[in-house]
C-alpha positions in Angstrom: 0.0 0.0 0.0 0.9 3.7 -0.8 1.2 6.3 1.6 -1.8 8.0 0.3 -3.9 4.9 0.5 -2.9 4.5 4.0 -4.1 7.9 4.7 -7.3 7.2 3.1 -8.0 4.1 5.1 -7.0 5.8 8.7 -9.4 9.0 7.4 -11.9 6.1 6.2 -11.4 4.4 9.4 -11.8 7.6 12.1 -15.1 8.6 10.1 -17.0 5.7 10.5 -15.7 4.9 13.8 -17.2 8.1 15.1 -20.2 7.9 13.7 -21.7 5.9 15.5 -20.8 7.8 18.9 -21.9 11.0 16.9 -25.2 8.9 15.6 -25.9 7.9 19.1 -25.2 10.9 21.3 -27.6 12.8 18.4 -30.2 10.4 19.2 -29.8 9.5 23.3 -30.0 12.9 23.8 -33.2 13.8 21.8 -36.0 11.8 23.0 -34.7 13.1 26.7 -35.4 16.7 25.5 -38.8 16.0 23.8 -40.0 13.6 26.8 -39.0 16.5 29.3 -40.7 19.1 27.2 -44.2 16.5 27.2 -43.7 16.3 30.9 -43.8 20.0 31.1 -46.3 20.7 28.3 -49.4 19.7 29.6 -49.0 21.1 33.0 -48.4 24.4 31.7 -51.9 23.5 29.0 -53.8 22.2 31.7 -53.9 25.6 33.5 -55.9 26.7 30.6 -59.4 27.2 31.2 -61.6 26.8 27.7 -64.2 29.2 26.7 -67.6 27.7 26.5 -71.5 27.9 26.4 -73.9 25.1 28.5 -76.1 23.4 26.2 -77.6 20.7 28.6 -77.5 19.6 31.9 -78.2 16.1 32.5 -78.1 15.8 36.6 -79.3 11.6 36.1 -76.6 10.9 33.7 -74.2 13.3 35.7 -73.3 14.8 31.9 -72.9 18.3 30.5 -73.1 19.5 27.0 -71.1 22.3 25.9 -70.7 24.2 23.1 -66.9 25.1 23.3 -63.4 26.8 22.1 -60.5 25.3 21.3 -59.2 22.8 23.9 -55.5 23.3 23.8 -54.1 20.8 26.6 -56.2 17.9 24.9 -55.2 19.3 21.8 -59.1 19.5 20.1 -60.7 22.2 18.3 -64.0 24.3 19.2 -67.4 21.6 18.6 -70.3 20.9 20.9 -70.2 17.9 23.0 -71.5 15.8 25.8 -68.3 15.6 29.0 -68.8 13.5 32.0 -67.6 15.3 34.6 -65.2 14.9 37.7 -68.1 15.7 40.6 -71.6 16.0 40.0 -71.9 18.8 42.2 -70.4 20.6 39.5 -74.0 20.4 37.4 -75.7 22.4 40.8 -74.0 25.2 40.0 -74.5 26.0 35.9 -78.1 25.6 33.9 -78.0 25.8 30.3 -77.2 29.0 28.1 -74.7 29.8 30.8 -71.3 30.8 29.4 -68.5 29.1 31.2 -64.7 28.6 31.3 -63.7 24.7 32.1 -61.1 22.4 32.4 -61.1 19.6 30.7 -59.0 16.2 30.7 -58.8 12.7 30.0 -59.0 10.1 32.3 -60.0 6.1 32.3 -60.6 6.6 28.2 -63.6 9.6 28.7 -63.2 13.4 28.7 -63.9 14.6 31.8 -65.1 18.2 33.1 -62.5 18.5 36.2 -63.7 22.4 37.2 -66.2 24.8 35.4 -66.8 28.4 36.7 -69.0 31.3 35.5 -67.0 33.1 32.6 -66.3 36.7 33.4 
């Protein structure tokens, strides 16, 4: 072998040997920042009260329609729909046509109403 193909073999050789350190570091670090930044996410959502209108209160069924914004920590746009919600106590306090801001989340595989208040 020639002096230049000898070069070419150690420059060959230092490439792909740190590639895959390069590869990996690029990659172990990532999904750290983007679970951390998930973690934090819907916290910082989740203090976000939604705009909305009550359409129905159903106080046997312990449900709540609501005609409502964009709900940013769930990630779903403004619709009308039927939430179960977190205490039925909650139902005592609205009637329908009342505007409202809520909280919504998910929990057990249903959308839950977890605070509603008089909007202002």
């Amino acid at each position: 072998m020639n002096s230049k193909s000898v070069k070419a073999m150690l420059i060959l050789s230092a490439v792909l040997a740190g590639a895959p350190a390069v590869h990996a570091s690029s990659h172990g670090s990532a999904p750290m920042i983007k679970d951390d930044a998930k973690k934090e996410m819907p916290a910082a959502a989740s203090g976000d009260m939604t705009e909305g209108e009550i359409r129905k209160v159903d106080m046997d069924a312990k449900k709540i329609t609501i005609k409502h914004g964009d709900i940013k920590n769930l990630d779903m746009p403004g619709m009308t729909m039927v939430f179960q919600v977190k205490d039925p106590a909650m139902l005592e306090k609205v009637k329908a046509g009342d505007k409202v801001r809520f909280k919504a989340e998910k929990a057990g595989g249903a959308i839950v109403v977890t605070d509603i208040q008089p909007a202002k």
